[in-house]
N, C-alpha and C positions, 0 to 999 in steps of 0.2 A: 303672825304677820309675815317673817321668813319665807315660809312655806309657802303662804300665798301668792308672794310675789315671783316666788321660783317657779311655781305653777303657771302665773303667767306669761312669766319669761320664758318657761320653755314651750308653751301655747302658743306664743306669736311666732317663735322661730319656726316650731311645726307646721303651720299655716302659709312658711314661703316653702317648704315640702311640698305640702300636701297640692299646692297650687301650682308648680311646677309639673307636678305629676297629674293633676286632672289635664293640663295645658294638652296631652300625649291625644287628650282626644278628639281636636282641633285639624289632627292628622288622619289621613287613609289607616286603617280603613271604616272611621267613624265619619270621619266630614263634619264636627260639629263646629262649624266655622265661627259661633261668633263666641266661642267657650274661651279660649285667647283673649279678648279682649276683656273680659271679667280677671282672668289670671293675671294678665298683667297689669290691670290696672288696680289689683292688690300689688301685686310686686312693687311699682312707681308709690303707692300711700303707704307701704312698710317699709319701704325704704328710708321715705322724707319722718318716719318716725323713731328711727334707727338712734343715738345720741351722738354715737361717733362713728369714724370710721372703717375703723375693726368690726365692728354690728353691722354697718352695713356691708361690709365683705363677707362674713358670714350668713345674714342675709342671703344677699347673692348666689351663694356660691351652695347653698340649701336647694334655692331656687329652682338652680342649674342640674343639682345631683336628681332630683326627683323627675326634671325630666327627660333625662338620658337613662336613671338608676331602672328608669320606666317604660320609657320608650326603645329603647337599644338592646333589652333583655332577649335578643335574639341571638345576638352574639355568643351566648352561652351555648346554642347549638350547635355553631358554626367551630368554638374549640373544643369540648366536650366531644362531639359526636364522631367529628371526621379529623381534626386536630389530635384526638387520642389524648389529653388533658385532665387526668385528673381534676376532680371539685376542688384537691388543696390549692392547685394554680392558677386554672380558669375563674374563678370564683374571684379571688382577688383581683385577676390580672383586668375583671371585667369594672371591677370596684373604680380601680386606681385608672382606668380608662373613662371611665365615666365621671370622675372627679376631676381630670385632667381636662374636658368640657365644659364641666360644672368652671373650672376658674377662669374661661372666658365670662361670665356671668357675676362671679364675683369681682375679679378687677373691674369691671364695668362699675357694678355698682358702688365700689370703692371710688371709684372715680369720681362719680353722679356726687355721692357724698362730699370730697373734698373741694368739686367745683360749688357745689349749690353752698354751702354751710349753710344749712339748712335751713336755708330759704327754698320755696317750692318753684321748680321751675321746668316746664316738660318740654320744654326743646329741650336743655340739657340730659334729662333724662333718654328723648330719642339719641341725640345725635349721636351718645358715648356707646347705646347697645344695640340702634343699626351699625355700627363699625362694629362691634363685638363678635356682630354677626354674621357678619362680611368676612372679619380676619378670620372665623374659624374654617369659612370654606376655602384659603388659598394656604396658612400655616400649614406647612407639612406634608404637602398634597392635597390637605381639604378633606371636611369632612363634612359631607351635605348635609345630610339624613339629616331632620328635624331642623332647618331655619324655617325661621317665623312665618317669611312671605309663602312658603307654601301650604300654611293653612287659609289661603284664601286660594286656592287653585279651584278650579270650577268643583261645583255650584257656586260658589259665593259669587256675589255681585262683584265685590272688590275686582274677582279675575278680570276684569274689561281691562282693571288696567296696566294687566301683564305685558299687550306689546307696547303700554310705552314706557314703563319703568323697570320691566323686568323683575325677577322674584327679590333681589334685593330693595328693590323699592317698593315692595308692596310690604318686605318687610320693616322698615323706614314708617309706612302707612299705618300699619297695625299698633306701630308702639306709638304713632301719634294720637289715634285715635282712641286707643287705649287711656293714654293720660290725659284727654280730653274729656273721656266717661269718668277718669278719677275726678276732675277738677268740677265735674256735673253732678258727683254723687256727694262731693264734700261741702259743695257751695249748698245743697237741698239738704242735708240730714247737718252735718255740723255746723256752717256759716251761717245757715239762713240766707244764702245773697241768690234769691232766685233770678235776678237779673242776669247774673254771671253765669248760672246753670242754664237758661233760654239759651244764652249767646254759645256757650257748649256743644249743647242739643243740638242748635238751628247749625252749628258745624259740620256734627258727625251728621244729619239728614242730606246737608248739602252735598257731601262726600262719596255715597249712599244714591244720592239722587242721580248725582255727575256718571256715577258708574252705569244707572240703567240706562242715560240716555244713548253712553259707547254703545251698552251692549246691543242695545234695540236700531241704533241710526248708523254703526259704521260698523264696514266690513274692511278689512286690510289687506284681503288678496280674491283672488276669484279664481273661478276653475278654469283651467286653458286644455285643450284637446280632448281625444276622445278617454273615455270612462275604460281605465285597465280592471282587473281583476288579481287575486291573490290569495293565496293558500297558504296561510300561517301554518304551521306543523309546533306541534307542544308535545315532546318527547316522553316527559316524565321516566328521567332515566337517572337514578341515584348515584350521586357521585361513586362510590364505590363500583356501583354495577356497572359503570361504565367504563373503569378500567380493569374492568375482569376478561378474560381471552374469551368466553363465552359471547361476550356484547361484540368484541372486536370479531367474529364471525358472522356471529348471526345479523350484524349489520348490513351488509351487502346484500342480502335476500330481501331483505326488511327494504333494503333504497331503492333495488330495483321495482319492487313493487308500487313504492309509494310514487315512482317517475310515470311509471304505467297507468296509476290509477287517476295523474293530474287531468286537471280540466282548465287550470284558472294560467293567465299571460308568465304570474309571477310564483315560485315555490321558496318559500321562504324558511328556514330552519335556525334553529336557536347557537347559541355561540357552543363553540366546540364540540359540534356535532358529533366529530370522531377524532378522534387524538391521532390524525393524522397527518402529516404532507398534502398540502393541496396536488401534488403531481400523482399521489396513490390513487384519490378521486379519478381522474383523467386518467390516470392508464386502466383504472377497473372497468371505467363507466364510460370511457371517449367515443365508442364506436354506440354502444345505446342510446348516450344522452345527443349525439347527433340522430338517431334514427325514429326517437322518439317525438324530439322538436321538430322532424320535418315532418312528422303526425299530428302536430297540432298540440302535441299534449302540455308543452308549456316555455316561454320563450327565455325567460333569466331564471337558473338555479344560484340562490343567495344562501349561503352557511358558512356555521365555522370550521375552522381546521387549523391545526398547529403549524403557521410559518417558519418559515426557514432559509436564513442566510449565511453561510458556513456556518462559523461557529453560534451567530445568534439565534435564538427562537421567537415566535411572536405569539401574540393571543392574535389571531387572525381570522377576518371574513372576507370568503369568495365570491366572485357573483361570474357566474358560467353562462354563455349565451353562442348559438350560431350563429344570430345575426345580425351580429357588431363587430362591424371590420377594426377592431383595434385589439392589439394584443393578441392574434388569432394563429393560431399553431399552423402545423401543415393540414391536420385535418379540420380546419377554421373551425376550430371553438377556440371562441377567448374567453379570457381569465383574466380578471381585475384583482388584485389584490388591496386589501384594507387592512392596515396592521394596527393594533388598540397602542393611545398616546397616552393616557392616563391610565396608567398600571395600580392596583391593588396594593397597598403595600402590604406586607405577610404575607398576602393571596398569592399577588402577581411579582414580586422583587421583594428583594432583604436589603431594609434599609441597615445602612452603613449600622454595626457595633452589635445586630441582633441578630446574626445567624445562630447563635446559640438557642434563639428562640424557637428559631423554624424548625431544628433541630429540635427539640423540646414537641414540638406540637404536631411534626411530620404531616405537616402541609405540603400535598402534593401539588406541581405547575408552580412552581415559587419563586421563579426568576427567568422571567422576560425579559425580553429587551423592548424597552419605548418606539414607540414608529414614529415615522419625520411626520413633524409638525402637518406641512404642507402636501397632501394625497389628495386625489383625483377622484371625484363624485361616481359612484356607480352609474353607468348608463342602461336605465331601461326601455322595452321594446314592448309593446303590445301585438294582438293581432294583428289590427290595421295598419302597421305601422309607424304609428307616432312612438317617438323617443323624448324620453324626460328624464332628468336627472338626479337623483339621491343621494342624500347623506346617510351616511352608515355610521354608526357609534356601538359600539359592545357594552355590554351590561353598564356597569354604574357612569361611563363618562356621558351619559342623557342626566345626570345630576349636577352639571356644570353648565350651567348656561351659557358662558363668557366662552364656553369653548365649545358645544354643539351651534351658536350665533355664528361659527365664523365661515358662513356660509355666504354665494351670493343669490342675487333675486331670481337665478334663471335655475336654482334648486327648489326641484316640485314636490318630493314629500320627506318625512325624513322616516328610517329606517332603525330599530335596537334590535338585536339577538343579545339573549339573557343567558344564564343559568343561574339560579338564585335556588336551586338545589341545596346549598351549604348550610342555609339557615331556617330550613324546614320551613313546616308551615305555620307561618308566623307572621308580624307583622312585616317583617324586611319586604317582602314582596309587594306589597299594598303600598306602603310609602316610596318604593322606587319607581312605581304606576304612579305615584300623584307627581313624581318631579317628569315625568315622563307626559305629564298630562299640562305643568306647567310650560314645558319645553315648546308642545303644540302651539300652546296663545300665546306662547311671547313671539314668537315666530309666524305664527298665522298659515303653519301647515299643517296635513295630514300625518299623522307618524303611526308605523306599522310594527308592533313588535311579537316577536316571536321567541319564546321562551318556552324554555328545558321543562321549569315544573308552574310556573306561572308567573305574573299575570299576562295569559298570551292575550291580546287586544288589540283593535283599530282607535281612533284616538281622531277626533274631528279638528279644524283648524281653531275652535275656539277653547282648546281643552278640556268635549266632555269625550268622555268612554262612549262610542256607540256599540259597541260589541266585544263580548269579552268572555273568555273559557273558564272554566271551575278551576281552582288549584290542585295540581296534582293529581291529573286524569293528560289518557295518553290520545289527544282528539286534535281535528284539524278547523281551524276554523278559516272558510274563505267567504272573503269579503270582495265588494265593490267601493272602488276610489279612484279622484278626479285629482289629478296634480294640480296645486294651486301656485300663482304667482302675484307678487306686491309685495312691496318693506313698508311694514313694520319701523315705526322708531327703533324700535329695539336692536333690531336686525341691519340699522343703517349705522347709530350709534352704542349699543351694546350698553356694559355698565358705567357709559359716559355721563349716562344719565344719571344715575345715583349717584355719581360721585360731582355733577353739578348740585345736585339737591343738598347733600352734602356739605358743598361751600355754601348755598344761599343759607341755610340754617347758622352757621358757624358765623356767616357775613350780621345776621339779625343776633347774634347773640352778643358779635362784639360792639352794633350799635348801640345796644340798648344796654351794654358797660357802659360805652362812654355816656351815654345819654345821662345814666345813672351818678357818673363820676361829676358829670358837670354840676347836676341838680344839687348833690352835696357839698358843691362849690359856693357856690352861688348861695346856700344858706348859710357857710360859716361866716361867708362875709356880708 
């Protein structure tokens, strides 16, 4: 009888594992968007069957491990490989990283636990692990990768309603819905109360329904001016080979050509093109890249290159043009600079107390400095003439939504150079495509990005992929795109909105305390 129950008990705990870990594939590059909603709506019924609150933290925090222990398993290339890391360090260092995740999940659930006493109740359930999921992207820098609402990024129907609640409300959306299907699956197989399961059902359809009507009846910006052109460039060039003195030569033969061989307005290259000074560019290339633009052969050069302010460095992107009178030297080519605000930690800075790490893992580029909050949109130029404007963001900060948003209406598309080199070919790249896909629709423009080893892509205003390169081949892909203009809720209010959805939920939880307090009132006497 012992045995038994051990066996069961450690079946159900395996069960918020194993469901954590199927959840990973809800995410790029599977898309299986409605597999989340199954996961989690075990999570919210094993929870509510937990006895105490310790079970339900462990619970949780199961949950949590399975899907990072799962999802995140790329990080072992990124220290292992080019970190120099031993399996004795890396291996753990990736564990205790992924546990550290894992207990946003658990505290939640711990939480859910001592507010319900377990009584069933799925607002409580949303409200405690949309914020769970929220804090983990601002704690510490943030760490995007894997929230919830970007398993509904396009395909799923749900994405329509990215520009008005943005990814954290669609994450918000998923755990409602989720414990909506628990409350639909318990009222039909354990209660018997099919009344209560219609009324469930007829919710999640309504939800479901609401979404095709956005997606089919409204559009949230439209195309303004004439139709530019653009020449993605996907280097596939390995971290290491790229700072070998071989690359830093054979570079210049390699650019000049590629400036020769353009055809499209825009030449767009991936982040840190060349670990160089943007002023090395300009003095190799100042007299070609004017002789070549007055050939037609292309009007803004976008890339990256290592900034530099005395003593600071920057993860930095260029955008070179002859004919935009701002910023323009004596031989009028100007030069906009874009310095990256959200730095890497261990990648890109050493936070406070773990340079011994860096050291440990001889992570090269490890300490940037932040660029000001507030920089000035790229300005682009077509043939014809028309100028429109850009945002520019380097690799992971298109995984921040609250801060690619902070954009205004008269920015026409937006702009990522990647290198996502570090963590092979794996999933990293695929899940930084889908926040890059979410960024499109909450915003309702086009976004163009250009990566080292992939996913180099054009990205439509309602975040599908229309075109997109192999990972890890050295190929240009040039595209056609219309800048678009209109806000978006999102884009006029940001994550004001979740965090209104937020009090209306907390506002209905504490009515229906007191509602509850008074009813027990009212029978004692």
């Amino acid at each position: 009888m012992e045995n038994f129950r051990l066996i069961r008990f450690t079946a159900f705990y395996a069960l918020f594992l194993l469901c954590g870990a199927i959840m990973v594939l809800g995410f790029a590059p599977f898309y299986y968007y409605l597999l989340p909603f199954a996961s989690l709506a075990f999570l919210y019924f094993g929870l509510s069957k937990t006895k105490n609150i310790k079970q339900s933290f462990f619970g949780g925090l199961l949950f949590g491990f399975g899907l990072f222990g799962v999802g995140v398993a790329w990080l072992y290339h990124s220290l292992s490989t080019y970190g120099a890391m031993s399996d004795f360090m890396s291996i753990p260092a990736i564990v205790l990283f992924c546990l550290a995740m894992a207990l946003y999940y658990g505290i939640a659930a711990a939480l859910f636990k001592f507010s319900t006493r377990n009584s069933q109740n799925f607002l409580v359930f949303t409200l405690i692990f949309a914020i769970a999921d929220y804090l983990r992207n601002i704690f510490f820098t943030g760490f995007p990768f894997l929230t919830l609402g970007y398993t509904q990024s396009f395909p799923s129907l749900l994405n329509a309603f990215a520009p008005l609640i943005g990814v954290f409300g669609l994450s918000l959306m998923v755990l409602l819905l989720s414990e909506v299907l628990a409350m639909v699956l318990q009222n039909c197989i354990i209660d018997k109360n099919y009344k209560k399961a219609i009324f469930g059902l007829l919710f999640i359809i309504a939800n479901f329904g609401a979404a095709y009507i956005l997606e089919k009846n409204v559009s949230w910006s439209q195309p303004i001016k004439s139709e530019f052109t653009a020449n993605l460039v996907q280097m596939n060039i390995l971290p290491d080979d790229k700072f070998s003195e071989k690359f830093q030569h054979g570079f210049f033969t390699w650019f000049y050509d590629l400036l020769e061989a353009n055809s499209t307005d825009l030449l767009i290259l991936p982040e840190t093109t060349i670990v160089s000074r943007p002023q090395t560019i300009i003095n190799a290339f100042g007299d070609d890249i004017k002789n070549l633009a007055n050939q037609g052969k292309f009007q803004n050069i976008i890339m990256g290159a290592i900034g530099e302010n005395q003593q600071d460095f920057y993860n930095s992107a260029i955008n070179i043009s002859i004919n935009i009178n701002i910023n323009a030297n004596a031989e009028n080519i100007a030069v906009q600079q874009y310095n990256k605000r959200h730095l890497v930690p261990f990648g890109e800075y050493v936070p406070f107390g773990f340079r011994w790490f860096i050291e440990q893992a001889k992570i090269p580029l490890s300490d940037f400095t932040k660029g000001n909050e507030q920089q000035d949109f790229f300005i682009l130029r077509n043939r014809r003439g028309d100028e429109i404007l850009a945002a520019l963001n380097i690799c992971y900060e298109d995984a921040f939504g609250y801060e690619v948003g902070k954009i205004n209406n008269d920015v026409g598309v937006l702009i990522n150079i990647s290198n996502m080199a570090w963590f092979g070919d794996s999933w990293a790249m695929w899940q930084h495509l889908q926040m890059a896909q979410m960024r499109s629709a909450e915003l309702s423009r086009p976004l163009l990005r250009s990566t080292n080893t992939g996913v180099t892509a054009m990205i439509s205003p309602k975040g599908e992929v229309l075109r997109q390169l192999p990972g890890f081949t050295a190929e240009n892909l040039k595209v056609r795109f219309f800048a678009y203009q209109g806000e978006t809720p999102y884009l006029k209010y940001g994550d004001k909105i979740f965090y209104a959805l937020i009090l209306v939920i907390f506002l209905l939880l504490l009515i229906n305390k007191i509602i509850i307090k008074r009813d027990i009132k009212r029978r004692i006497i």
